[in-house]
C-alpha positions in Angstrom: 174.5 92.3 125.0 174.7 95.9 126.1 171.3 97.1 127.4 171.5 100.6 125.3 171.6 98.9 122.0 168.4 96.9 122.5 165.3 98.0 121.3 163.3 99.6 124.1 166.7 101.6 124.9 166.2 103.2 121.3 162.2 104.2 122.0 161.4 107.9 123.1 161.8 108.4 127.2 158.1 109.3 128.4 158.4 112.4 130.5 158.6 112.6 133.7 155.7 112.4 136.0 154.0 109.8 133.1 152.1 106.9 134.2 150.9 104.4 131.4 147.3 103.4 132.4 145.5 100.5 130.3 142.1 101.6 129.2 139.8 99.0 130.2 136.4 98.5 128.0 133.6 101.0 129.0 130.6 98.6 131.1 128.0 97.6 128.5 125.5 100.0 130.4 127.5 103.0 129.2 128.9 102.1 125.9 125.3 100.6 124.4 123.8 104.0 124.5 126.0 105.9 122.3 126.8 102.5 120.1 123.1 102.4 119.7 122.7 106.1 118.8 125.9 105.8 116.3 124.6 102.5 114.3 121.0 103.8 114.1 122.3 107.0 112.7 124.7 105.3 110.5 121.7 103.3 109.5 119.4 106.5 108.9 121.8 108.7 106.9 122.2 105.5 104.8 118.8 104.8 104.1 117.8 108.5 103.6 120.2 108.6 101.0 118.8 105.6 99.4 115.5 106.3 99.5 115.7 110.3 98.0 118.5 110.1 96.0 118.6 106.3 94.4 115.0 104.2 94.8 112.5 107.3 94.5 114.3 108.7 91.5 114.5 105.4 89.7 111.1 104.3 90.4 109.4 108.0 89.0 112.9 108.9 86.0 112.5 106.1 84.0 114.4 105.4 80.8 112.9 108.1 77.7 111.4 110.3 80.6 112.8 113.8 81.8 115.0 114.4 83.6 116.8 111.6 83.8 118.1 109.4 87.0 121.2 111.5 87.2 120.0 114.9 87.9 119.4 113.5 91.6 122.4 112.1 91.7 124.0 115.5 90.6 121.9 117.2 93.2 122.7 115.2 96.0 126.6 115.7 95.3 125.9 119.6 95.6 124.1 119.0 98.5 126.8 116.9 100.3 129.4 119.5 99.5 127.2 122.0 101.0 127.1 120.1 103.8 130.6 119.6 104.5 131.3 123.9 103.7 129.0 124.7 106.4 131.0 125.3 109.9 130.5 123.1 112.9 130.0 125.8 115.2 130.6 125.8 119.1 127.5 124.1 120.1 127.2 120.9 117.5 125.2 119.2 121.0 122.1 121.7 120.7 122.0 121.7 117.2 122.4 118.0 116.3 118.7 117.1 117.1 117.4 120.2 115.8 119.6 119.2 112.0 118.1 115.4 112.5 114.9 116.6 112.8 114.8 118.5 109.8 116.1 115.4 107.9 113.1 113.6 109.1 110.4 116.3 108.1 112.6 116.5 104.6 112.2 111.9 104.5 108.5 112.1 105.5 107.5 114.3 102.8 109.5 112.9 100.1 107.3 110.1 99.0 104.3 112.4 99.0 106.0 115.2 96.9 107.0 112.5 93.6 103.6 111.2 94.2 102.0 114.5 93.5 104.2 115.7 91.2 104.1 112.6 89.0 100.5 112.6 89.6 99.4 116.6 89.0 101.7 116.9 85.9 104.2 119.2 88.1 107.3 119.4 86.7 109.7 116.1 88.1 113.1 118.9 88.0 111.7 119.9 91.4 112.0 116.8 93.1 114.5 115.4 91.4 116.8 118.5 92.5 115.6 119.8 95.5 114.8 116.8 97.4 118.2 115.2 96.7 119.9 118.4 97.5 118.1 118.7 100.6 118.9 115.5 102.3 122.6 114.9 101.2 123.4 118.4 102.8 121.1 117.5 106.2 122.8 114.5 106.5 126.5 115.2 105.6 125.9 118.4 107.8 124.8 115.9 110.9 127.6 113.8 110.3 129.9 116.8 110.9 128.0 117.6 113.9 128.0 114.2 115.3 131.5 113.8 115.1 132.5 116.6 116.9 129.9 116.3 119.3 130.3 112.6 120.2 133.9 111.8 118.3 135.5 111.8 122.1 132.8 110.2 123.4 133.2 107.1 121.0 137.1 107.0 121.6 136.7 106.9 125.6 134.3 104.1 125.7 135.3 102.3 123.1 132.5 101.9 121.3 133.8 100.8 118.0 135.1 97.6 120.3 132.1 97.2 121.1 130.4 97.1 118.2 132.9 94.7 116.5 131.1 91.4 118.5 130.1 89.2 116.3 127.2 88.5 117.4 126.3 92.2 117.5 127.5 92.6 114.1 125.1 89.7 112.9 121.9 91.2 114.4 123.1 94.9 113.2 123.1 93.5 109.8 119.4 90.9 110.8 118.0 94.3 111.7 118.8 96.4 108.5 118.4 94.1 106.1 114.9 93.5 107.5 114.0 97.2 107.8 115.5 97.1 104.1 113.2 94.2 102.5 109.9 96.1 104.2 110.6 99.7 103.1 110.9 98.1 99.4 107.5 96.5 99.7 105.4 99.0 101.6 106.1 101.7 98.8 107.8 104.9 98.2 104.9 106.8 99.9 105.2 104.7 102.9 108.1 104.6 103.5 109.2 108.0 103.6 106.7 108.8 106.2 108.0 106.1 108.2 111.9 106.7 107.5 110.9 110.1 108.6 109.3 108.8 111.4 112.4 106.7 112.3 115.0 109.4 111.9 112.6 112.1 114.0 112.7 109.4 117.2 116.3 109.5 116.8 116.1 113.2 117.1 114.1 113.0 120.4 116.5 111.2 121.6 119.6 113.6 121.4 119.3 115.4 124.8 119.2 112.3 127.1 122.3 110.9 125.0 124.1 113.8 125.6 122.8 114.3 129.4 124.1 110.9 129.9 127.3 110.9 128.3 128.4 114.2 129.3 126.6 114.5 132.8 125.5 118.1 131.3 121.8 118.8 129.4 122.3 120.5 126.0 121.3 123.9 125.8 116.9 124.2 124.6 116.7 119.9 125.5 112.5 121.3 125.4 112.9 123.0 122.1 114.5 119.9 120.4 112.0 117.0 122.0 108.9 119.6 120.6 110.8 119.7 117.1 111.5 115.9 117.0 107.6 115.9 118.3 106.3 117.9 115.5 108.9 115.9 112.6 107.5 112.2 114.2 103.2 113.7 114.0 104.1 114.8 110.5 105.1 111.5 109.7 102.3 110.0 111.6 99.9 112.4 109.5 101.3 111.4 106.3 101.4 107.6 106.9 97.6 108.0 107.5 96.7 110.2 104.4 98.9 107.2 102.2 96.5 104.7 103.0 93.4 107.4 101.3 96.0 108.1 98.5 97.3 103.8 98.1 95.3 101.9 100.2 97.9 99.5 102.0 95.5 96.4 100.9 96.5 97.1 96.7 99.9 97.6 97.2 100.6 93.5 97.5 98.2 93.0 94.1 100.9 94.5 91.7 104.1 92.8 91.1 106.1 96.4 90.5 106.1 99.5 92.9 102.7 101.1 92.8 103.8 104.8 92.4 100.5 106.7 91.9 96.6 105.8 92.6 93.8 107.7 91.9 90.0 106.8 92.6 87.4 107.7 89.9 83.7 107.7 90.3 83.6 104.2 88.9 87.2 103.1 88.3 90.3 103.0 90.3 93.5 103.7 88.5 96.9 103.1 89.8 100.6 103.6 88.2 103.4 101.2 88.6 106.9 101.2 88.0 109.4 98.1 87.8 112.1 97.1 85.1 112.8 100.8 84.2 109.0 100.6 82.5 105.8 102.4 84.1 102.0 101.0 83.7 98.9 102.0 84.3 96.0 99.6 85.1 92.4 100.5 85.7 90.8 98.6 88.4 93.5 96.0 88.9 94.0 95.5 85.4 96.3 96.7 82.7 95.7 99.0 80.3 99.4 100.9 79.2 102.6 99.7 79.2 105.6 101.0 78.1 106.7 97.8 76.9 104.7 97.4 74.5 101.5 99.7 74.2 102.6 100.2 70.4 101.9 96.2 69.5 98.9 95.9 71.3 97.3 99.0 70.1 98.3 98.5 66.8 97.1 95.3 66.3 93.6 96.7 67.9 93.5 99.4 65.8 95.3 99.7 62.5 93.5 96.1 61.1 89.9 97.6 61.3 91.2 100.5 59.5 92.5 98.4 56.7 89.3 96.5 56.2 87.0 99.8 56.4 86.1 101.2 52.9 85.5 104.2 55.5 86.7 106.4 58.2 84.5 109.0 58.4 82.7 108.3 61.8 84.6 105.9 64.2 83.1 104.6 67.6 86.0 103.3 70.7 84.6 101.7 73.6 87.0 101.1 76.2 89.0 104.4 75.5 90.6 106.5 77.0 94.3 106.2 77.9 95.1 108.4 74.3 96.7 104.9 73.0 93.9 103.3 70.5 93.1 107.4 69.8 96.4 107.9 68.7 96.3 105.4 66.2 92.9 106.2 65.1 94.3 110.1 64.2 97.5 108.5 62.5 95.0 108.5 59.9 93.9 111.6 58.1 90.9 110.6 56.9 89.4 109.5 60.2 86.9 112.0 61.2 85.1 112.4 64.3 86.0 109.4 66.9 83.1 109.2 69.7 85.0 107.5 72.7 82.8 105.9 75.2 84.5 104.9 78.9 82.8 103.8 82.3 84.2 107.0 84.2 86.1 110.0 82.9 88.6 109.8 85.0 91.1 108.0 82.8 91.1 110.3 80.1 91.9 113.4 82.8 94.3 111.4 84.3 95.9 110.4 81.1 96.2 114.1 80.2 98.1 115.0 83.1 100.7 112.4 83.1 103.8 113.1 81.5 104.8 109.6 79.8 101.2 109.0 78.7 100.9 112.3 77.2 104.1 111.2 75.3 103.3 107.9 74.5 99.9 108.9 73.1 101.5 112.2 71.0 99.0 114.3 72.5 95.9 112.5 71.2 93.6 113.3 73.8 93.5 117.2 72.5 92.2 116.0 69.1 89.0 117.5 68.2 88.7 114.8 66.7 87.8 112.9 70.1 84.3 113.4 71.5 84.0 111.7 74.7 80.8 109.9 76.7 80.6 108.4 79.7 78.6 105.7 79.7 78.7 101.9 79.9 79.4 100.7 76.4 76.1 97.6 76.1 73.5 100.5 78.0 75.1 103.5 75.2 74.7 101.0 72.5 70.9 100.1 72.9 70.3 103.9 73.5 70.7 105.1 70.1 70.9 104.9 66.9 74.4 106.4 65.3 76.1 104.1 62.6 79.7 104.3 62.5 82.0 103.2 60.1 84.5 101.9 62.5 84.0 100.3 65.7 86.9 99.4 67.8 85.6 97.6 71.3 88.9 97.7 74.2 87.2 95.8 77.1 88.3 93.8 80.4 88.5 90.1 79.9 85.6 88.5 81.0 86.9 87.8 84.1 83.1 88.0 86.1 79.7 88.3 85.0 79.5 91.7 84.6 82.3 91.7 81.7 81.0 88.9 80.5 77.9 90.8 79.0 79.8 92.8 76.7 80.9 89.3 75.3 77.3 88.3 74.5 75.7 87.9 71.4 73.3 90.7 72.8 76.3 93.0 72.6 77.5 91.6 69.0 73.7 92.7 67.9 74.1 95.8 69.2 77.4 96.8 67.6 76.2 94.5 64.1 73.1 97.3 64.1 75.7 100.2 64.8 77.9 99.8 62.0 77.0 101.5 58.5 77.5 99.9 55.0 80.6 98.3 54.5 81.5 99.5 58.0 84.0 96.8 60.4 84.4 96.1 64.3 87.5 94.9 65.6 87.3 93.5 69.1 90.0 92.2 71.7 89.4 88.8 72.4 91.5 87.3 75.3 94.8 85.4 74.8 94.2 82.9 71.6 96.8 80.6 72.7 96.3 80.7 76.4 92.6 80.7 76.3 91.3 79.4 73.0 88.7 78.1 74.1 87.3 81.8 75.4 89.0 83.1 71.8 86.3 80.5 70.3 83.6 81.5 72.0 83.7 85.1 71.3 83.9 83.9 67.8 81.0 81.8 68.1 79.0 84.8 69.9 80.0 87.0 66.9 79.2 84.7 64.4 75.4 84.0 66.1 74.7 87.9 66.1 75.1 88.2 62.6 78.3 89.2 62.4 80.7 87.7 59.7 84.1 87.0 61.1 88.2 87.1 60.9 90.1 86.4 63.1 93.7 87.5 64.3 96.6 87.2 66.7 99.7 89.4 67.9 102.4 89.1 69.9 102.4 91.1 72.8 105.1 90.6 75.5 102.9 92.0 78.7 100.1 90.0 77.6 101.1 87.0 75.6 100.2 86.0 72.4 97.3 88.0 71.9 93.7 87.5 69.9 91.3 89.9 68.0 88.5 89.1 65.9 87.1 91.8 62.8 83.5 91.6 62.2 80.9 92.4 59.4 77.3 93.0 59.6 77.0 92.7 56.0 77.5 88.8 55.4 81.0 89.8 54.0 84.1 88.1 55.7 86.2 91.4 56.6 89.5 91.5 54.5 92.5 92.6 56.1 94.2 95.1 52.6 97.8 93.8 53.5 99.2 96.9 51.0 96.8 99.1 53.4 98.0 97.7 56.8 101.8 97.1 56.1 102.9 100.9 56.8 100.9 100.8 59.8 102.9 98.1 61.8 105.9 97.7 63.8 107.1 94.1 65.3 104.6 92.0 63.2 103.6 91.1 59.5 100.3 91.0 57.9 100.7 87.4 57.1 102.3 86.5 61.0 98.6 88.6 62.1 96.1 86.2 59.7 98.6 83.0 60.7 96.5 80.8 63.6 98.6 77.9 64.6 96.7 74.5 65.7 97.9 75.0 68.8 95.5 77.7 69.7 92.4 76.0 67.9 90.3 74.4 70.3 89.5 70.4 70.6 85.6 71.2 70.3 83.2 74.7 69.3 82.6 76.8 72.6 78.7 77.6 73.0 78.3 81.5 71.9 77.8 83.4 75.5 74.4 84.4 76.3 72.9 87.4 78.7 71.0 84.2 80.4 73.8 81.9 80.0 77.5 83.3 80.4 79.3 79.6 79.8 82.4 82.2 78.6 82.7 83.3 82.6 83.0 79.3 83.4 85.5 78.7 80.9 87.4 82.1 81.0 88.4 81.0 84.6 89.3 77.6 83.7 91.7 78.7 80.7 93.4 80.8 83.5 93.4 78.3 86.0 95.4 75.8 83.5 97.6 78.3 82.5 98.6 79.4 86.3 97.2 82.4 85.9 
């Protein structure tokens, strides 16, 4: 075979002088450095992006809310194309900490921005838009940077063969999916202090990368250690005020994200946000859902209405999210409401918050509405108004001090409040998962005097859910199905007055007295059975 036809004769002659030299693998003591600096950065941009532009926007832009999910989304595409436009520049060394750093202050006070946004009744464009905008441009911008300042510096020491181990591949990905699993448990407030925190260490650590890799300091190495100083305490400060704002012990009580907490005089309130629904529960338990705040608070409301010959005068107790005082004003002949509540707090909170506001259609600006704070048993034995309507919203009896306002003390109190004719309608647990608790605030009722109807609704959040009507009168309240029809949504009249066997219970429960609460006993047993 002749030599010039073969084909290493027909490859390009190397000129002269050339010597080929194998690159051997940089020494692990050089290449983990930079590998380290390039996955944690990876690994930061990454979860920056997730956490401002993705989880924090879905958690606070639910469906029916403004703006919607896809402003950020919007933003942060502006924001990334900003980045990209802006030049490198000469010295993409000196300014690479100084760009993470502000990435890091911009992550650390993410979470408390939404939070008092959402919270204060700020307008959600700002965050939704600036926040989104803000980090996709920092990061894309440091991306740019870091390429040009360590692209060279990856090549020659082959760090991208070093990072392709296996075994270094599979603790990479142990490591971030870890990270991952706690910053969605600890909360969005948490964890942008301490992604900020995170990303602002990084920072710090940009002029002894670049001393070491280039044998040369980057110009201001003091300047950029004090700004990744000040980005980490800013963090650290923020991370310290979250556990005032969401005390790290609640967050583990709620199955969704707990977005918002505020602490009344008396009651703790708290928002949550999970299944593209928010909630709002006062002291650990729920009071508003999205779900379905309409069928509860129908059921509560629009019944009693139906069996009053009356609306002039109306009593709540347990008020105060604008839900049951919505439905009370759907009804122009309902005069003035007097709304009594442990701690005003709810009612200001509910005022402020957007999807409440919406949900209730504004009810708490009624004039209608006249509010007292006061427990509902010690307001009741202090005076002497009548009302036509009484509407009682109160915990479960869950402890003793619930339990009271489940006594036939209480049921005298309310049978000596209501005028001629007049009705209460009370909530009363879960009939089918605790019928026995249903029974005995039946039987309570029925000792104070009170002549009875009972109810049931189905209520996704809660379960099937019982109510009971009351008269003081010896009249058995009638529920006017021609009345109560327009009124409902998701349930029938005659699906309301239907009580299967299945929630009756095998014997009477005692009545609950203030010197004998049998309902706590049983309350907790019913739960216990149910796995609840």
């Amino acid at each position: 075979m002749d030599p010039a036809s073969t084909p290493a004769a027909s490859e390009p002659k190397p000129p002269p002088g050339y010597v080929q030299v194998e690159r051997a693998p940089a020494p692990a003591s050089v290449a983990l450095p930079v590998a380290a600096f390039v996955v944690l950065g990876a690994a930061a941009a990454v979860a920056q992006v997730n956490e401002v532009v993705v989880r924090q926007p879905q958690l606070y832009l639910v469906s029916g809310t403004s703006p919607g999910t896809g402003v950020a989304a919007l933003a942060a595409l502006a924001g990334a194309a900003a980045g990209l436009l802006l030049p490198a520049g000469k010295d993409a060394r000196s300014r690479l900490g100084f760009l993470v750093a502000a990435a890091a202050s911009v992550l650390a006070l993410s979470g408390a921005a939404w939070f008092f946004a959402f919270g204060r009744g700020i307008t959600l464009w700002l965050p939704a838009t600036a926040l989104p905008f803000l980090v996709a441009a920092l990061v894309t911008h440091a991306a740019k940077l870091a390429r040009a300042a360590l692209g060279v510096a990856v090549a020659r020491l082959g760090v991208l063969e070093y990072l392709l181990s296996p075994f270094r591949l599979l603790g990479i990905a142990v490591v971030l999916g870890a990270a991952a699993s706690a910053e969605a448990t600890v909360g969005p407030l948490r964890a942008g202090a301490l992604l900020g925190m995170a990303t602002a260490a990084l920072s710090g650590f940009c002029p002894s990368l670049f001393a070491f890799v280039d044998g040369q300091p980057i110009a201001a190495p003091r300047a950029t250690r004090w700004t990744a100083a000040s980005a980490l305490l800013l963090g650290g400060g923020l991370l310290a005020a979250s556990q005032r704002w969401v005390p790290v012990g609640s967050v583990p009580s709620f199955v969704n994200t707990v977005i918002y907490a505020e602490q009344g005089e008396r009651q703790s309130l708290m928002v949550t946000s999970g299944q593209d629904a928010l909630e709002l529960f006062v002291d650990g338990r729920l009071k508003v859902s999205m779900v379905d705040q309409r069928r509860y608070f129908e059921a509560l409301v629009q019944p009693v209405l139906a069996a009053s010959e009356r609306h002039d005068r109306v009593l709540l107790i347990g008020g105060g999210s604008g839900m049951a005082e919505r439905e009370l004003l759907r009804h122009d002949d309902v005069g003035q409401i007097t709304v009594v509540l442990l701690d005003d707090a709810l009612p200001r909170l509910a005022r402020r918050l957007r999807w409440t506001r919406e949900l209730s259609e504004g009810a708490l600006a009624s004039p209608k509405l006249r509010f007292v704070e006061n427990e509902g048993i010690v307001w009741l034995s202090d005076n002497d108004e009548r009302f036509d309507v009484i509407v009682v919203d109160l915990p479960d009896p869950l402890d003793y001090l619930d339990a009271k306002s489940y006594s036939v003390h209480f049921y005298r109190l309310l049978a000596r409040h209501l005028a001629p004719g007049g009705v209460a309608a009370v909530q009363a647990t879960s009939a089918f998962y605790s019928p026995r608790t249903f029974d005995a605030i039946r039987a309570s009722m029925n000792a104070a005097g009170l002549s009875t109807r009972e109810y049931h609704a189905p209520v996704p959040t809660f379960g099937d859910w019982g109510f009971i009507l009351g008269r003081g009168d010896g009249v058995v309240p009638r529920i006017d199905a021609e009345r109560l029809s327009p009124w409902l949504h998701g349930v029938t009249v005659q699906e309301l007055e239907l009580l299967p066997p299945d929630v009756q219970p095998p014997e009477p429960s005692p009545e609950n007295l203030l010197y004998d609460m049998s309902m706590v006993e049983i309350f907790a047993e019913e739960r216990h059975e149910a796995g609840l």
